[in-house]
Structure formats: structure tokens, C-alpha cells
C-alpha positions as CSV (number, residue, x, y, z in Angstrom):
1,X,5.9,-0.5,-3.7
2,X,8.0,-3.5,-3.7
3,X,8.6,-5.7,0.0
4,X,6.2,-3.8,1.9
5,X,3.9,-5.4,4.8
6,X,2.1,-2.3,6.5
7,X,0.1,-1.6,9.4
8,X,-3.8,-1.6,10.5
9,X,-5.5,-0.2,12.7
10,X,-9.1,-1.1,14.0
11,X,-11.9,0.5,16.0
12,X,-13.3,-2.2,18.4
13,X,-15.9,0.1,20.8
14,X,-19.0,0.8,18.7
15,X,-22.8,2.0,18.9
16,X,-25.5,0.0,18.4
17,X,-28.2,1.2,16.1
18,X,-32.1,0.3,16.2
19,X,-32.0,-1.4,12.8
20,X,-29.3,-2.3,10.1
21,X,-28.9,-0.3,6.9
22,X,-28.9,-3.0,3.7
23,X,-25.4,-3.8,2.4
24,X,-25.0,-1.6,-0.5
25,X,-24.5,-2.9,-3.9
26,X,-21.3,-3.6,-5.7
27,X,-21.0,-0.4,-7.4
28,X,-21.6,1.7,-4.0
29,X,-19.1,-0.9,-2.4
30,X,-16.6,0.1,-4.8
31,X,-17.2,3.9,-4.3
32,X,-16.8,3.6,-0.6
33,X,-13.2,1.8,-1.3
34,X,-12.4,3.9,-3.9
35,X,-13.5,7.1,-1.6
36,X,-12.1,5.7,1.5
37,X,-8.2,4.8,-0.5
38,X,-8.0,8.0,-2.3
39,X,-8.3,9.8,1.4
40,X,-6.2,7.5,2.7
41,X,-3.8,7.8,0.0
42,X,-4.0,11.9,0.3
43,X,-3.3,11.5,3.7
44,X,0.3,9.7,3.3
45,X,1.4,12.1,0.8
46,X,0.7,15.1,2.5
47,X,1.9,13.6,5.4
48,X,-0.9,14.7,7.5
49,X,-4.5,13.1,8.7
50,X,-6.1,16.3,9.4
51,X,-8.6,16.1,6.1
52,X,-8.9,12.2,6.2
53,X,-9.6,12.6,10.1
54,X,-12.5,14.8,9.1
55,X,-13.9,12.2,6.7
56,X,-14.4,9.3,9.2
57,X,-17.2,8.5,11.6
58,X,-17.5,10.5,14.4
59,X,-17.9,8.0,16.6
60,X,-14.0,7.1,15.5
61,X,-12.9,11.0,15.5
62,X,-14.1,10.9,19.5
63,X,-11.5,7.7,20.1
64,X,-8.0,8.8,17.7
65,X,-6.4,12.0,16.7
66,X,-5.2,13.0,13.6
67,X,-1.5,13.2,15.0
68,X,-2.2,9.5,16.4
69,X,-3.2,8.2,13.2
70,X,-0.2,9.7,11.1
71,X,2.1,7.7,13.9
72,X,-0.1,4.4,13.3
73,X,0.8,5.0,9.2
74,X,3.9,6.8,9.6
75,X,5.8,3.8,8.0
76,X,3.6,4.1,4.7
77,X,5.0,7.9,5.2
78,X,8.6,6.6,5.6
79,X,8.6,4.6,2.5
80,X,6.7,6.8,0.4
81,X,3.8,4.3,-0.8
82,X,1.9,5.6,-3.8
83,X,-1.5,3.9,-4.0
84,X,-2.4,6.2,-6.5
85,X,-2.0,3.6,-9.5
86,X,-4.8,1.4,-8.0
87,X,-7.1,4.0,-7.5
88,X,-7.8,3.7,-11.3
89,X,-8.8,0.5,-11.0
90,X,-11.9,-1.3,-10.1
91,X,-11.4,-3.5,-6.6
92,X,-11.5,-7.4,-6.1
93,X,-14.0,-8.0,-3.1
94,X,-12.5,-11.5,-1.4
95,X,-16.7,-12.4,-1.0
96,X,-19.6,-11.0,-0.3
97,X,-19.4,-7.6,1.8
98,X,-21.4,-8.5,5.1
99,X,-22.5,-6.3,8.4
100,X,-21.6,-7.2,11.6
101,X,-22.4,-5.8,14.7
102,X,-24.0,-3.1,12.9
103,X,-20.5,-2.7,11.5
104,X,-20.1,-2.5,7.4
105,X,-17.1,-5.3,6.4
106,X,-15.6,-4.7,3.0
107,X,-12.5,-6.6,2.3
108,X,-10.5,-7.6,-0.7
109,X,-7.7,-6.7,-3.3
110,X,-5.9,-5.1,-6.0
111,X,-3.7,-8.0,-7.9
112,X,-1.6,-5.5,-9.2
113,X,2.2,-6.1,-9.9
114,X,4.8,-6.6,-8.0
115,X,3.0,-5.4,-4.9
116,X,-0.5,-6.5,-4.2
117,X,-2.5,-4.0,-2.5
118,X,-4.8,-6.0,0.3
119,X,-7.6,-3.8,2.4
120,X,-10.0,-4.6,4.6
121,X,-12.4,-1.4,5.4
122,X,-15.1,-1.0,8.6
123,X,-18.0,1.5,8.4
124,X,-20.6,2.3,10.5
125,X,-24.1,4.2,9.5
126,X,-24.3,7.9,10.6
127,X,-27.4,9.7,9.4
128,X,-27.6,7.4,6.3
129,X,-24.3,7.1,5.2
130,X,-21.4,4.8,5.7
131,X,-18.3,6.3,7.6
132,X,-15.1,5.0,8.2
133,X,-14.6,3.2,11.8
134,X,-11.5,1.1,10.7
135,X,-8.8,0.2,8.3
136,X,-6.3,-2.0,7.1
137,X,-3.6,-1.5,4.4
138,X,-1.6,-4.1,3.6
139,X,1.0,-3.9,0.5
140,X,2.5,-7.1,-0.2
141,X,5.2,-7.3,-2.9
142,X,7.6,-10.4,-3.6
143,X,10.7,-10.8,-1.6
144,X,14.2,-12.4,-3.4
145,X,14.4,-15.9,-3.3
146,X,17.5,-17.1,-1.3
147,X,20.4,-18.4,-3.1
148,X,19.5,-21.9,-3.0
149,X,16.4,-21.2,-3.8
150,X,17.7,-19.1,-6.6
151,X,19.9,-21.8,-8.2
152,X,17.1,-24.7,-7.8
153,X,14.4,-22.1,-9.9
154,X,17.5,-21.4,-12.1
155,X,18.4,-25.0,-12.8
156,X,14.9,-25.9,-13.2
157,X,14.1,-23.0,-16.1
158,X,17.2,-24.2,-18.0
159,X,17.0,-28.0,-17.7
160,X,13.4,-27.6,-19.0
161,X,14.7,-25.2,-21.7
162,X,17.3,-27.7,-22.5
163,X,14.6,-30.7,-22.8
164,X,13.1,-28.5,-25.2
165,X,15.7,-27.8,-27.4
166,X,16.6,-32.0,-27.5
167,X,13.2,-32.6,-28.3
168,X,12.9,-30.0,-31.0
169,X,9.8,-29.1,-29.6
170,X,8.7,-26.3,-27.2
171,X,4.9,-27.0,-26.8
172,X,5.5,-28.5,-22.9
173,X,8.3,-25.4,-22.2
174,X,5.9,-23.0,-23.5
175,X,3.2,-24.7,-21.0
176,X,5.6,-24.0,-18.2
177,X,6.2,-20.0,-18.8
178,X,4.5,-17.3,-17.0
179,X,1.1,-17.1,-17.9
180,X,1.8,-13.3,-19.2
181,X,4.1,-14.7,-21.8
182,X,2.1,-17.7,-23.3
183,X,-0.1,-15.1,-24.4
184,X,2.7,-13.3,-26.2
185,X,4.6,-16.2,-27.9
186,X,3.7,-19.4,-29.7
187,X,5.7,-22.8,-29.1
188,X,6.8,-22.5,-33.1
189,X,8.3,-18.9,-32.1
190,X,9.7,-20.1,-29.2
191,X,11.3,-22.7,-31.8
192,X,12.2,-20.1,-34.0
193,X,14.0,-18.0,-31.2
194,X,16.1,-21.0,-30.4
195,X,16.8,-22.3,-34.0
196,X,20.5,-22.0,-33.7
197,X,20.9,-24.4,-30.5
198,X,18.3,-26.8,-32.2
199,X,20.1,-27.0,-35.4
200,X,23.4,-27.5,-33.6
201,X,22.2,-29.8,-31.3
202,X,23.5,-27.6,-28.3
203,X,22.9,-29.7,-25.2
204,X,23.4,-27.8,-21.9
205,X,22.7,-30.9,-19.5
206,X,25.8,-30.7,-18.0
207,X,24.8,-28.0,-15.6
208,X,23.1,-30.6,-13.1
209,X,26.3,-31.8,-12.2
210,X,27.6,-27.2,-11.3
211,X,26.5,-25.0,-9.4
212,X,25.6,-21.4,-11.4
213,X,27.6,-18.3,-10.4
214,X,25.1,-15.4,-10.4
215,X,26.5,-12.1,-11.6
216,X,24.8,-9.9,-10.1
217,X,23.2,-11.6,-6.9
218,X,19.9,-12.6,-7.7
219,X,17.2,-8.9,-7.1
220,X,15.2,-7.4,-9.4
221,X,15.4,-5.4,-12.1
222,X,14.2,-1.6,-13.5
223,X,11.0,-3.4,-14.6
224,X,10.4,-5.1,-11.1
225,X,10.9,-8.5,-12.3
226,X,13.6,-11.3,-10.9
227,X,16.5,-11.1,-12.4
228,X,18.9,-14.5,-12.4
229,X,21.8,-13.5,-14.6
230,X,25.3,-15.4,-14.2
231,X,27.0,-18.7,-15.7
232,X,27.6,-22.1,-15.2
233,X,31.6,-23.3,-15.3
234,X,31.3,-25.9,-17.2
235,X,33.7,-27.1,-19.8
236,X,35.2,-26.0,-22.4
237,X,32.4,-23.5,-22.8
238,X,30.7,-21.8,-20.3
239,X,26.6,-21.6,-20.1
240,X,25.4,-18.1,-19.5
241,X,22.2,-17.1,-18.7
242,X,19.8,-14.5,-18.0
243,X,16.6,-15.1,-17.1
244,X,13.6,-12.7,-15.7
245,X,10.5,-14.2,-14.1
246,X,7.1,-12.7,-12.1
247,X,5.1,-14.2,-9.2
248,X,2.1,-15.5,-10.5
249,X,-0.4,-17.3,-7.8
250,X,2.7,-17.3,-5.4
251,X,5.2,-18.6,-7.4
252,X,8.3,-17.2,-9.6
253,X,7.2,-17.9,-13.7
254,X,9.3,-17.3,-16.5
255,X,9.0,-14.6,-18.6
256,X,12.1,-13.9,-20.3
257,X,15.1,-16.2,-21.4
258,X,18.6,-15.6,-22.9
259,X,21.7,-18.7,-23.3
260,X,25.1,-18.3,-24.5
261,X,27.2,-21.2,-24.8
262,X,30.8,-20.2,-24.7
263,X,34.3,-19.6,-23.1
264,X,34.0,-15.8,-22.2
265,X,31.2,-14.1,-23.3
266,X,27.7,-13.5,-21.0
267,X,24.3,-14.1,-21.8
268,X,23.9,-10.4,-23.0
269,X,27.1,-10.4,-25.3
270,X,26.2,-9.4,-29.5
271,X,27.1,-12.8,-30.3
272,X,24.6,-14.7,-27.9
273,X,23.4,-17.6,-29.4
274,X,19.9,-17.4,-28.8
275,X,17.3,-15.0,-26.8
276,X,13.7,-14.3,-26.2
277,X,12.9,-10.3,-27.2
278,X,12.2,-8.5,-24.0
């Protein structure tokens, strides 16, 4: 679901009722998302709106067609979106659910990864229950940073790698990781992955003054994450690297690091120096 900004589409004429329903509570909200998503997501794979057409207010079945509404969603169809993994989980509501207009507004999120799914759903009341008048699907994954940008975050991971190792001390390096992998590794493991260049006193510094060579370009990899994998020419001995990272509050964290320090060989070679285990 990865690099994927979809469509919406909203119903804007609608009838006025005598007296507003209550906002339901937090576990019917999530039913109705739930209810409303899993149609929704029937609808794309069957490539057809017929059923989910059926399931919506009639008030919005008078104003769109079935056919009209696979053409409104037909690039969810095209790319083959699967919201069926967020289905088993419960939705983030961005506040308070609130009606407007007599309308029913429920919008919020599922942080999952790479792609966050956003929605924002519209209801009205039809003899006591709450149909869909409008939706909005957005899937949101991470896009590749450029190349500069991929050499600054690059140059940034090592150099603070490198302070590490001179200082014989990971504790701030460990501070800097992605959030996912503090909880997986210690500062003394980190240590222990990276004996070798400790002990030796391996001092990469000199890449500030190269620019890396990425081998592949910069993408991501079978596990979603961002892949930065190349060298560094400096001399005698190349630095290699290989370094993975996520998007965590909008920005690329590490979560996986692997150096080699020497003529030939890459950062995946047997006889790297020193790596993080996957």
C-alpha cells in the first residue's frame, strides 16, 4: 500500500431532520468505521459498488450510482489497495466525533506501516440508524527521499555511529534510533555489536569530506523499509554501508546498521566488520 494518495468523495445536499440523534459512543463509532471500511473494502476487490451502494443512505443512493462510484474509486481498483489488514484493528478517532448539520462526522486513522490509512466518514440518521452520506479514503505511505536528501540522512546515521564508536559509548546513538529498535536493543549490545571497530579504534570521519555512492539507488526494501546501501571512496579502504530506516512522526529513523571498512568488499560481505541482526 506503499505511495498511495486516493480519492474522496462527499455528499453536500442533505435533509434536515426535527431533532438530532446523540453521537454514539466510542464502541458504536468504531462499529460504524469498521462496518462502513469492510464495505468499502469489499467493494474495491470485487470491483463493483452494487452491495456497498445498497448499504448507504438513501438519501445518497437517489444522488450517485453504483457505476459512478466505482469511477470515483477506480484508482484504489487500479492499484489493488487491500485495507483488509486494518480492519483487525481498532481506529484512532483525530477528536471527538461531532454532528453537523444533522450530519454524523467521524474522522481519524490507522497508524499502520508504511502506509497510514486516513478516513473521514459522513452519516445521516434514517429510521434510527446511521447511513453512509460520504467518504474519504486516503492511504498515505512514505515516498523515497531524493538523493541529496539521501546522502545528508546517510552521512548523518554514520557520523553519529562513528561518534559512538570514538566515545566507546553508544547510550546518545542508541537515543537517536528508531523508536521500534530502542525497544529491541540496549546501548551495551549496541556496544557489543560494534566491539571490533571499538577495539581497533576504527574512525570513519573521513566520509564528511566524500560523497557516498549508493548501490542500489536509494527504495525500499521486501520489508518496506528504506534501504541506503552503497560506499564511501575513501582511502585506502573503502566504507560500506547498509543501513534500513522507518518513518516515525514524519521522519526517516534508524533501524538497522551494517559497516565494513575495506578495499573491495560491501557492507553485506562474510567478513563485515560489524552489523546489527536484522
Amino acid at each position: 500500500m506503499r505511495n498511495i494518495l486516493i480519492t474522496c468523495f462527499l455528499l453536500a445536499a442533505l435533509i434536515a431532520h426535527a431533532q438530532s440523534p446523540p453521537v454514539p459512543s466510542e464502541k458504536e463509532l468504531k462499529s460504524l468505521t469498521v462496518e462502513s471500511l469492510r464495505a468499502f473494502q469489499k467493494a474495491i476487490q470485487a470491483k463493483d459498488f452494487t452491495a456497498f451502494h445498497r448499504q448507504t443512505s438513501a438519501l445518497w443512493r437517489e444522488q450517485i450510482t453504483p457505476a459512478k462510484l466505482k469511477s470515483i474509486f477506480q484508482t484504489f481498483i487500479d492499484q489493488e489497495i487491500d485495507l483488509a489488514p486494518i480492519l483487525k484493528l481498532d481506529p484512532e478517532f483525530d477528536g471527538p466525533a461531532a454532528i453537523e448539520d444533522e450530519v454524523l462526522v467521524i474522522q481519524g486513522r490507522y497508524p499502520t506501516r508504511p502506509s497510514a490509512v486516513q478516513f473521514r466518514l459522513k452519516y445521516v440518521n434514517e429510521k434510527s440508524a446511521w447511513k453512509l452520506v460520504g467518504i474519504k479514503v486516503d492511504v498515505k505511505g512514505p515516498t523515497v527521499p531524493s538523493e541529496r536528501e539521501a546522502r545528508a540522512l546517510a552521512l548523518e546515521s554514520l557520523l553519529a555511529f562513528n561518534r559512538a564508536v570514538q566515545a566507546k559509548n553508544f547510550t546518545t546513538f542508541h537515543k537517536q534510533v528508531a523508536d521500534v529498535w530502542r525497544k529491541q536493543i540496549t546501548p551495551e549490545e549496541l556496544k557489543k555489536a560494534f566491539a571490533s571497530f571499538t577495539e581497533q579504534e576504527v574512525d570513519i570521519g573521513l566520509i564528511a569530506e566524500h560523497q557516498p555512492v549508493f548501490e542500489p539507488a536509494p527504495g525500499f526494501d521486501e520489508d518496506e523499509l528504506l534501504l541506503l546501501k552503497g560506499y564511501y571512496p575513501t582511502e585506502p579502504n573503502k566504507v560500506h554501508f547498509k543501513l534500513r530506516y522507518i518513518q516515525e512522526s514524519d521522519a526517516w529513523q534508524l533501524v538497522n546498521i551494517a559497516v565494513n571498512v575495506s578495499p573491495e568488499a560491501d557492507a553485506d560481505a562474510d567478513n563485515a566488520q560489524a552489523a546489527t541482526e536484522d
